[in-house]
NUTOR-704117 format. One record per residue (C-alpha): residue in three letters; x, y, z. Coordinates in steps of 0.05 Angstrom, whole numbers, padded with zeros to 5 digits, always signed. Each point is the difference from the previous one (the first is absolute). Example, Ala and Ser with C-alpha at 12.3 -4.5 7.8 and 13.67 -1.06 7.14 Angstrom:
2
   type       c1       c2       c3
    ALA   +00246   -00090   +00156
    SER   +00027   +00069   -00013
This chain:
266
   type       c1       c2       c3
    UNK   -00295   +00667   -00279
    UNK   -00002   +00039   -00063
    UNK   +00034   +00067   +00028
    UNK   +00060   -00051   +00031
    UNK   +00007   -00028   -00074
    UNK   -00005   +00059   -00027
    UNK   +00062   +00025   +00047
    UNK   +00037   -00060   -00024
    UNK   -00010   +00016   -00070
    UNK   +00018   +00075   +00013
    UNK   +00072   -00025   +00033
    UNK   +00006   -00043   -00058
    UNK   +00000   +00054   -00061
    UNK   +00046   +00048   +00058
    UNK   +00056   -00060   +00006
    UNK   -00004   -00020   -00069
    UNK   +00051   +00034   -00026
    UNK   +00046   +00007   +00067
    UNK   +00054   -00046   +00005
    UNK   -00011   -00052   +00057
    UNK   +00039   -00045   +00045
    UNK   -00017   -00075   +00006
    UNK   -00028   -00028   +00066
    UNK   +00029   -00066   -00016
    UNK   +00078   +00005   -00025
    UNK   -00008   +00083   +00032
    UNK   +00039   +00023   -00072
    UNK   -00019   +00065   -00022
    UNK   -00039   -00004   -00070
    UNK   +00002   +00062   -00049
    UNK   -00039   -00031   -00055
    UNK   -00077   +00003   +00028
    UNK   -00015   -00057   -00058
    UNK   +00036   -00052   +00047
    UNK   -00045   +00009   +00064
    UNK   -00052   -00051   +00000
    UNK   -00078   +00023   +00017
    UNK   -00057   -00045   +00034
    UNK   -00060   +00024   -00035
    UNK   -00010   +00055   +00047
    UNK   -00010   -00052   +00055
    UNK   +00060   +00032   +00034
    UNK   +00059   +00045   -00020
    UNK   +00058   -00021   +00032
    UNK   +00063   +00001   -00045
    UNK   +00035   -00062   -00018
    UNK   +00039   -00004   -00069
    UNK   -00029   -00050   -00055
    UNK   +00067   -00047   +00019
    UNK   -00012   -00004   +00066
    UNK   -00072   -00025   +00003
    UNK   +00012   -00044   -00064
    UNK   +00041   -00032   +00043
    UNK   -00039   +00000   +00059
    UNK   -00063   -00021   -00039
    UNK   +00044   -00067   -00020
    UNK   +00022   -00017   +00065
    UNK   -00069   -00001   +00026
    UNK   -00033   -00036   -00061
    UNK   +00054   -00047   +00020
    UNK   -00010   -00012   +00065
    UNK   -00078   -00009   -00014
    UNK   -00024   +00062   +00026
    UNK   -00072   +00018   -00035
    UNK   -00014   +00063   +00024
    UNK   +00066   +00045   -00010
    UNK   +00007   +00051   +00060
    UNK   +00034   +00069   -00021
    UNK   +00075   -00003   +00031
    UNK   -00013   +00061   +00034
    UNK   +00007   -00015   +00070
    UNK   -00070   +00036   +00036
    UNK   -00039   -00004   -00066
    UNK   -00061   -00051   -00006
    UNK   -00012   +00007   -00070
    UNK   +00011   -00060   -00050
    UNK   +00035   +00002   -00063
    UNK   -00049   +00001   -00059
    UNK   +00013   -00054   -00049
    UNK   -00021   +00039   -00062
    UNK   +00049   +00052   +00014
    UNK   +00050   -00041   +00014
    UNK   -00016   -00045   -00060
    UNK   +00053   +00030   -00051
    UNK   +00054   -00008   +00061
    UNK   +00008   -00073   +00006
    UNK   +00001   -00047   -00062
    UNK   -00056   -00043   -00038
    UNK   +00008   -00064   +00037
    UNK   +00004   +00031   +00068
    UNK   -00053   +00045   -00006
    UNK   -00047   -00057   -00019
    UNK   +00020   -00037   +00054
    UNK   -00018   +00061   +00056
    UNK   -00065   -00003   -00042
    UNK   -00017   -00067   +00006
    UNK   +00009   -00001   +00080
    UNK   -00040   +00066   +00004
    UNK   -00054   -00044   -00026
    UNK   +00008   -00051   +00048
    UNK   +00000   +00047   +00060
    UNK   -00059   +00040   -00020
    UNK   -00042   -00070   -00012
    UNK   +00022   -00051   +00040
    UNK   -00024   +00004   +00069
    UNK   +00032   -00062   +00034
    UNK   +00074   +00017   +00047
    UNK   +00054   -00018   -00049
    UNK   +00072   +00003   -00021
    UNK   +00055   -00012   -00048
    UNK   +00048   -00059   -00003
    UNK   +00055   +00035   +00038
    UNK   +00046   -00033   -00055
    UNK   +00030   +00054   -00057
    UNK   -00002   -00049   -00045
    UNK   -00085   -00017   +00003
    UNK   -00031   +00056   +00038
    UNK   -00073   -00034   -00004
    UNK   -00056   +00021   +00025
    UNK   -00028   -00042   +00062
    UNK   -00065   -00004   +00032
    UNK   -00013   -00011   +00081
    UNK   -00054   -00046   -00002
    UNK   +00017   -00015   +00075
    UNK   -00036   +00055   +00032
    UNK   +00061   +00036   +00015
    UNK   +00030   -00045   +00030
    UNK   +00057   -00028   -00046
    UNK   +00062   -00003   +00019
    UNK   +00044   -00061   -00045
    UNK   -00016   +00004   -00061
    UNK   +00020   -00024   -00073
    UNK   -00002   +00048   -00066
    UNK   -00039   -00053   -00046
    UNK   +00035   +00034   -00055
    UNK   +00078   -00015   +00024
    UNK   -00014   -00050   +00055
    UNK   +00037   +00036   +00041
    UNK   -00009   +00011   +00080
    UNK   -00017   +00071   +00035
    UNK   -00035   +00023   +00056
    UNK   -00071   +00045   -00026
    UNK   +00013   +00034   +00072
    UNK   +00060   +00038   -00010
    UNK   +00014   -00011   -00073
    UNK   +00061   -00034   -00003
    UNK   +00030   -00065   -00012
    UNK   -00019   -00063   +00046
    UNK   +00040   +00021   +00070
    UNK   -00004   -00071   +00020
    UNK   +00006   +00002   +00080
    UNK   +00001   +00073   +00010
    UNK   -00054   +00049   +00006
    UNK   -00018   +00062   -00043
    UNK   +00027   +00054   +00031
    UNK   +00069   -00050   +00011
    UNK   +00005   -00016   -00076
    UNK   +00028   +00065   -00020
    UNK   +00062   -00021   +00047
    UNK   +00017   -00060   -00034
    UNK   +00080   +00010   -00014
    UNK   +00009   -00066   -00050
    UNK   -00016   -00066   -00023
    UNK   +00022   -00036   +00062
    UNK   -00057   +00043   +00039
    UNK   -00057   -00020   -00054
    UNK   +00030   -00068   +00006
    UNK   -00002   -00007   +00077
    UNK   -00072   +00029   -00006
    UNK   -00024   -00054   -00048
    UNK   +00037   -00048   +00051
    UNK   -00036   +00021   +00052
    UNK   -00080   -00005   -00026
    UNK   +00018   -00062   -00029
    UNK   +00028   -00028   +00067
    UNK   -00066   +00034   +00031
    UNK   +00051   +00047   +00056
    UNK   -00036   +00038   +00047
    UNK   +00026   +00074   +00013
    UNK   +00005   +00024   +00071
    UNK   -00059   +00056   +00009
    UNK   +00049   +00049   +00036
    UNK   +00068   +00000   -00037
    UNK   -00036   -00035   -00063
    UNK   +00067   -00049   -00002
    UNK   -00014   -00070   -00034
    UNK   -00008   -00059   +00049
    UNK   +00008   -00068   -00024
    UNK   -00030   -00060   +00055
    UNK   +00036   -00063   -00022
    UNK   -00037   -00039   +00062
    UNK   -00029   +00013   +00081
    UNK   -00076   +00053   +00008
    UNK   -00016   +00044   -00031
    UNK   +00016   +00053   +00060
    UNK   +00058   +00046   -00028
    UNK   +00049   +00052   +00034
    UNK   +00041   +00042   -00055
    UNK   +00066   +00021   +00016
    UNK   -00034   +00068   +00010
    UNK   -00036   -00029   +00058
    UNK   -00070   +00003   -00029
    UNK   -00043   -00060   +00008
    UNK   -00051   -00028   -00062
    UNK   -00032   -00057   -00019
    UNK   +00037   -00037   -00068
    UNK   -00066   -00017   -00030
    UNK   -00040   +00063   -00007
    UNK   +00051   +00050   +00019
    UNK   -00039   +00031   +00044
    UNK   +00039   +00031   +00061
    UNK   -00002   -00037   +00076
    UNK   +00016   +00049   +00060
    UNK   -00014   -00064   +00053
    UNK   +00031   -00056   +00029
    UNK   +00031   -00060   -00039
    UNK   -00067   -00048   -00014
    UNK   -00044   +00048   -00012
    UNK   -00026   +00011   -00073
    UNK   -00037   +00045   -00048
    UNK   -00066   -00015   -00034
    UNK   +00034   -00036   -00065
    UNK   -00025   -00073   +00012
    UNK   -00066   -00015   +00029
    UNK   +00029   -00053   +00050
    UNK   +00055   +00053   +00030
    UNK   -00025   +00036   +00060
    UNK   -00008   +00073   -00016
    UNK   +00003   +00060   +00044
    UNK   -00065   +00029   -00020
    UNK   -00036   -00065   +00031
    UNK   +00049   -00012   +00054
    UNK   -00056   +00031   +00053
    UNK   -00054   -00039   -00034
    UNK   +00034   -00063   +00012
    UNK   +00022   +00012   +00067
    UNK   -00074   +00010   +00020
    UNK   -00016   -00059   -00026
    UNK   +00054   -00039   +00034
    UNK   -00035   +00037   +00064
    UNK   -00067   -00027   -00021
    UNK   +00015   -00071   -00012
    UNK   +00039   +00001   +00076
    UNK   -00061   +00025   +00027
    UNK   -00048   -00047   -00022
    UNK   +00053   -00048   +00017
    UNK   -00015   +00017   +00071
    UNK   -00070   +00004   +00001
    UNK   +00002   -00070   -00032
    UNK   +00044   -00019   +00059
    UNK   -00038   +00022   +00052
    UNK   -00075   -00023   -00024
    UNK   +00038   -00073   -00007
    UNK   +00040   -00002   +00060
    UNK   -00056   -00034   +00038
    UNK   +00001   -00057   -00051
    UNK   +00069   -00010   -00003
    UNK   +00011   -00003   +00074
    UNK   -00062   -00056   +00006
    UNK   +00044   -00042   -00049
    UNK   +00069   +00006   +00046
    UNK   +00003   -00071   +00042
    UNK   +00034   +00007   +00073
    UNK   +00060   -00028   +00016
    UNK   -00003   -00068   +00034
    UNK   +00059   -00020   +00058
C-alpha cells in the first residue's frame, strides 16, 4: 500500500509541470494549474472546469458518494479536495448528506422532486414501493426513484412518452385493470367470469392475474371457494371415496330394503 502511494505521488511531481489533456471535454491543457488532483487517491487528469461541473451535476442529482469520471477507475472524489471547486452552499449541502450516509443505517432516498430533494426513510422493510415525500406531498415510487408511475411498472416508467400515458396509468389503478401476464396489455372486465383470453391468446384469471393454461371453468387458487388445480386430485379422490362408501352402504342395506318392497297383486 505505501510503495503504490508512493508511485502515485512520484507520477504526480513528474506530470506536474507537463501540459495535460482533459478526459472529460479531451482539450489539450498547457497550464498544469488548471488540472484538478484527488488527493493522491488517483491521478487521472481532468481540468478544474470539467469536474466543477461534474461535481454539480451529481450533487444535483443526489449522489453522496462522487465516483471519479474516469471510466475503469473505482476511486471516489474526495470532498476536501474538491472543497474550493464548488461553491459555499453546495459544498455544505454534499456535507450534510455525507453525514447522513455514513450514520443512518435504514434504505433511503431523496424526494425525486428538484425542487425538495428530502431525505426519506424505508421503514417498510424494503419493501416500499408508493410513496409520499412528507416534505412536498408529492407521490414517487422508493423502488426506482421516480415519480408515482401509476399503472406501470419500474422498469416501464422510464418509457412514459407524456401526460396522456401518466394519465391512462392513474386511470387504470384507480379503475383496479388487470394486465395480461404475457403481453402485460391492460384488461378491463365490465361483466361475465373471471376466465380471460387476451387478444394474444394467453389465458388468466381477472382477479389475481395469475396465468390459466386449462380449459374454460377451471380456476387458480385466488378465492377459497374456486376449485384450484393444485387440489383438483385431492378432490377427485374424495369424490371416489364418498361413491365407494356409497356402495358398501348399498349393499349392507339391500336386504332391508327388499323386505320392505310389497308384491304386486292381480
Amino acid at each position: 500500500m505505501g510503495n503504490s502511494l508512493q508511485k502515485i505521488q512520484e507520477h504526480e511531481l513528474a506530470d506536474e509541470s507537463q501540459p495535460f489533456c482533459c478526459k472529460i471535454c479531451m482539450d489539450p491543457m498547457l497550464l498544469p494549474s488548471t488540472k484538478f488532483k484527488n488527493q493522491n487517491l488517483c491521478v487521472h487528469p481532468f481540468c478544474i472546469d470539467c469536474i466543477t461541473r461534474y461535481i454539480s451535476v451529481k450533487l444535483v442529482d443526489n449522489v453522496v458518494e462522487i465516483p471519479c469520471p474516469f471510466p475503469t477507475c473505482n476511486q471516489f472524489l474526495d470532498p476536501i479536495g474538491c472543497r474550493n471547486l464548488v461553491d459555499s452552499e453546495l459544498f455544505d449541502k454534499w456535507s450534510e448528506k455525507l453525514c447522513e450516509y455514513s450514520v443512518l443505517g435504514l434504505s433511503r432516498c431523496y424526494c425525486p422532486n428538484r425542487n425538495c430533494s428530502a431525505l426519506i426513510l424505508d421503514e417498510c422493510g424494503g419493501v416500499a414501493t408508493r410513496s409520499k415525500c412528507p416534505n412536498c406531498k408529492r407521490l414517487f415510487c422508493f423502488q426506482c426513484k421516480l415519480p408515482w408511475h401509476a399503472g406501470f411498472q419500474c422498469e416501464e416508467s422510464g418509457t412514459l412518452r407524456d401526460k396522456n400515458d401518466v394519465a391512462f396509468g392513474k386511470l387504470a389503478e384507480r379503475e383496479k385493470w388487470q394486465r395480461c401476464p404475457k403481453c402485460r396489455s391492460f384488461v378491463q372486465l365490465s361483466d361475465g367470469c373471471r376466465y380471460i383470453t387476451c387478444r394474444c391468446r394467453a389465458n388468466f384469471c381477472y382477479n389475481c392475474g395469475m396465468r390459466v393454461d386449462r380449459p374454460h371453468g377451471l380456476w387458480c387458487a385466488c378465492d377459497s371457494h374456486l376449485i384450484t388445480f393444485n387440489r383438483l386430485p385431492s378432490i377427485f379422490l374424495i369424490h371416489v371415496l364418498i361413491f365407494l362408501v356409497f356402495l358398501i352402504l348399498l349393499k349392507a342395506f339391500r336386504p332391508y330394503i327388499q323386505k320392505e318392497i310389497i308384491p304386486k297383486h292381480d
